[in-house]
C-alpha positions in Angstrom: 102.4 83.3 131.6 99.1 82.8 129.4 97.8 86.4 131.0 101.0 88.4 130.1 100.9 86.6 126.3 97.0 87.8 126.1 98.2 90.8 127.0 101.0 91.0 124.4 98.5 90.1 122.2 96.2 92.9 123.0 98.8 95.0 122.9 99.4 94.1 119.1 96.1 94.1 117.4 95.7 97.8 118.8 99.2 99.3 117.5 98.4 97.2 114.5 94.9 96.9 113.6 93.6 100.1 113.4 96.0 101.3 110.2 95.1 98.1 108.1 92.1 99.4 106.4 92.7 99.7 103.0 90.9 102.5 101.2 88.9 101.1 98.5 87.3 102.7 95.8 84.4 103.5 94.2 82.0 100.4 93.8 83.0 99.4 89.6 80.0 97.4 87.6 76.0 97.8 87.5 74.7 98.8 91.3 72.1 100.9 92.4 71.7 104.6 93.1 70.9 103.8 96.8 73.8 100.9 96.9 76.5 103.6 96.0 75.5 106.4 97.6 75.4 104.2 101.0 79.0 102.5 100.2 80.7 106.3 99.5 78.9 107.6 102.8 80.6 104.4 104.7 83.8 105.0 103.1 83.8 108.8 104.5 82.7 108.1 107.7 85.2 105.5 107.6 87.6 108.2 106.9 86.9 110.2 109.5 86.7 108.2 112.4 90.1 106.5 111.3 91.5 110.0 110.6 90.3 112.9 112.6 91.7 113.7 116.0 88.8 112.2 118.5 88.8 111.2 122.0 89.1 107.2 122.4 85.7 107.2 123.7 84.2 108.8 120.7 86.1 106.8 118.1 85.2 103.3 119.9 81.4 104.8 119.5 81.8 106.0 115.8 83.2 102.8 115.0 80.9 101.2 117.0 77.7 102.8 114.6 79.7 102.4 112.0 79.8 98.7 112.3 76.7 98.1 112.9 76.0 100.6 109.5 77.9 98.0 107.7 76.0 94.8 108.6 73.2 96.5 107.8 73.9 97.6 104.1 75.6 94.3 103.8 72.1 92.5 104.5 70.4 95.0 102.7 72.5 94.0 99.5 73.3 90.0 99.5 74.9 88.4 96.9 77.2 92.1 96.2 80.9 91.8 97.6 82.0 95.5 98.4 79.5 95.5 101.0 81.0 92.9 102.9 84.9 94.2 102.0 83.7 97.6 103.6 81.8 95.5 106.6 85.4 93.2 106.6 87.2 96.3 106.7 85.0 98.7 109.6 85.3 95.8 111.7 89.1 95.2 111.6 89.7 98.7 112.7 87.3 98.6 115.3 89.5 95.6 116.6 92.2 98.1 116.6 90.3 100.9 118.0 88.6 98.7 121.1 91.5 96.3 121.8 90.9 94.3 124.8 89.9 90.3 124.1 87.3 91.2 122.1 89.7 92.3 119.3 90.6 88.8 118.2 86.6 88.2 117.9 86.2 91.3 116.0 89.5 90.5 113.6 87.5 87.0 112.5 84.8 88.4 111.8 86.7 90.6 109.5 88.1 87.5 107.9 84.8 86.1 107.8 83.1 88.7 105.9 86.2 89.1 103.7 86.4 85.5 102.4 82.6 85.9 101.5 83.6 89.1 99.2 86.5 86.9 97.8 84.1 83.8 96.6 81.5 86.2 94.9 83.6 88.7 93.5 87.7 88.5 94.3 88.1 91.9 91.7 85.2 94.1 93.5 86.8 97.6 94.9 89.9 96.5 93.0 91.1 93.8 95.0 90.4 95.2 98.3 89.1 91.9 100.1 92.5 90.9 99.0 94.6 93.5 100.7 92.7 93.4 104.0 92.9 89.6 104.4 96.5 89.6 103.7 96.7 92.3 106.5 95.2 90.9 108.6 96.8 87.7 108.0 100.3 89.3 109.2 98.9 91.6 111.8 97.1 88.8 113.7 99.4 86.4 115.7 99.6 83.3 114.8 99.0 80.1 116.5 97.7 79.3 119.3 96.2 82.7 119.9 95.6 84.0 116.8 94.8 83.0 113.2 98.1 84.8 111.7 100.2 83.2 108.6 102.8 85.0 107.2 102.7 82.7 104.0 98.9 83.5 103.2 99.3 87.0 103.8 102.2 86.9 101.1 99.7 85.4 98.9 96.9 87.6 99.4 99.3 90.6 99.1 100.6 89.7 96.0 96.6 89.1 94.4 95.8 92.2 95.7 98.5 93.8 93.6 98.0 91.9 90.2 94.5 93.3 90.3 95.5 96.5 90.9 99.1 97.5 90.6 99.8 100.6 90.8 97.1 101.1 93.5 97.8 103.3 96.9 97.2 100.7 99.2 97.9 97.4 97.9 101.3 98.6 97.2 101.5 100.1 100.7 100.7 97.0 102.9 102.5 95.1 100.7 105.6 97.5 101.4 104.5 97.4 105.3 104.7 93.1 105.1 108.3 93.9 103.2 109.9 95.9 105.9 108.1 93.4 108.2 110.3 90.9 107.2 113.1 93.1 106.5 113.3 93.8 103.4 113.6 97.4 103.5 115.1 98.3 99.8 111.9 96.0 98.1 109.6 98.0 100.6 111.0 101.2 99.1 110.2 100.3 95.6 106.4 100.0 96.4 106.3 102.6 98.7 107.6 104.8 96.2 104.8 103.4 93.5 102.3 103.9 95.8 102.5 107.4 96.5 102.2 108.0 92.6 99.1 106.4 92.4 96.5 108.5 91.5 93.8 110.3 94.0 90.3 109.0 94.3 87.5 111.2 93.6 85.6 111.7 97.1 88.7 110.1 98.9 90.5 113.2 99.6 90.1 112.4 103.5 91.1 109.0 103.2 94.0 109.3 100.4 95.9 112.5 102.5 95.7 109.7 106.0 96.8 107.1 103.9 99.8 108.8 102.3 101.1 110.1 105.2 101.6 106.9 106.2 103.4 106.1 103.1 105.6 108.9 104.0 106.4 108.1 108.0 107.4 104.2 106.8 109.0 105.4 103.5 111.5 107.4 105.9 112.1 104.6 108.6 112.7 101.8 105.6 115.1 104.6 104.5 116.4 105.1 107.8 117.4 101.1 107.8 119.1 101.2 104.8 121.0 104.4 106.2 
């Protein structure tokens, strides 16, 4: 019985996982040359692992570099927060991309390095340590196995979108916790906000993935409305 739950459990964090990344933006404030230009090249190659069609094998070794990109530029910058939101968000999709019982390792480390973005700066990348951490927060089973709680991700959710919004994704994973729960004309409504929010310079890669998943959910929360 416990093997066939772990195995359920597995089976979650990779359907799920791998599409929680939110995109975040462009770093906003004072930063160096070398901090930005390092934060947009993780955000495209971010992009394109997530995105573009690539063997299994190759994507659990992009991600695999990537992550280890991340921890790096996070050390190489303490005391910034959209180094660890972009090192929170690499590793939750790796937990999606590798599955297995490492996942759940991977998805609290994510947490981890979120919760360290939140307490330095909870606005830096526009919210974006708030939308992954409510993500993951209902993507993640709950207890015993997991660290899942559908009443912290609602919270988290709804930050994430009174710092930004009109944004792409907090409006989107807020829309995918509303259909979650059922609430398929609500999840419209955001949906539909989301996909008028506004492109991101350098992004292109990462906005066109992201809104066709607005599209594929906007037609099934259609679909259960009939």
């Amino acid at each position: 019985m416990i093997t066939t739950t772990r195995h359920a459990f597995v089976g979650l964090l990779l359907a799920s996982l791998s599409l929680l990344a939110p995109v975040a933006g462009a770093a906003p404030g004072p930063a160096s040359a070398a901090h930005d230009t390092e934060l947009l090249a993780i955000q495209q190659a971010w992009a394109r692992a997530n995105y573009v069609a690539m063997s299994e094998d190759r994507k659990e070794a992009e991600f695999e570099v990537l992550a280890q990109r991340a921890e790096a530029f996070v050390k190489a910058n303490p005391g910034r927060a959209e180094p660890l939101v972009w090192q929170g968000i690499v590793l939750s999709t790796q937990a999606g991309v590798e599955g297995g019982l490492g996942a759940l390792g991977l998805a609290k480390r994510a947490r981890s390095a979120l919760e360290a973005a939140l307490k330095i700066d909870a606005n830096a990348l526009e919210g974006s340590a708030y939308t992954s951490l409510g993500t993951l927060y209902y993507k993640v089973p709950g207890f015993p196995l997991g660290f899942g709680d559908h009443k912290k991700a609602k919270q988290m959710l709804e930050a994430a979108l009174k710092v930004n919004p009109i944004g792409l994704d907090p409006n989107y994973f807020y829309a995918d916790f509303l259909f979650g729960e059922g609430r398929y004309a609500e999840a419209i409504v955001h949906l539909e906000k989301a996909l008028l929010a506004p492109p991101r310079p350098s992004r292109e890669l990462a906005d066109r993935g992201r809104r066709t998943e607005i599209e594929t959910l906007l037609a099934k929360a259609r679909a259960k409305l009939g």
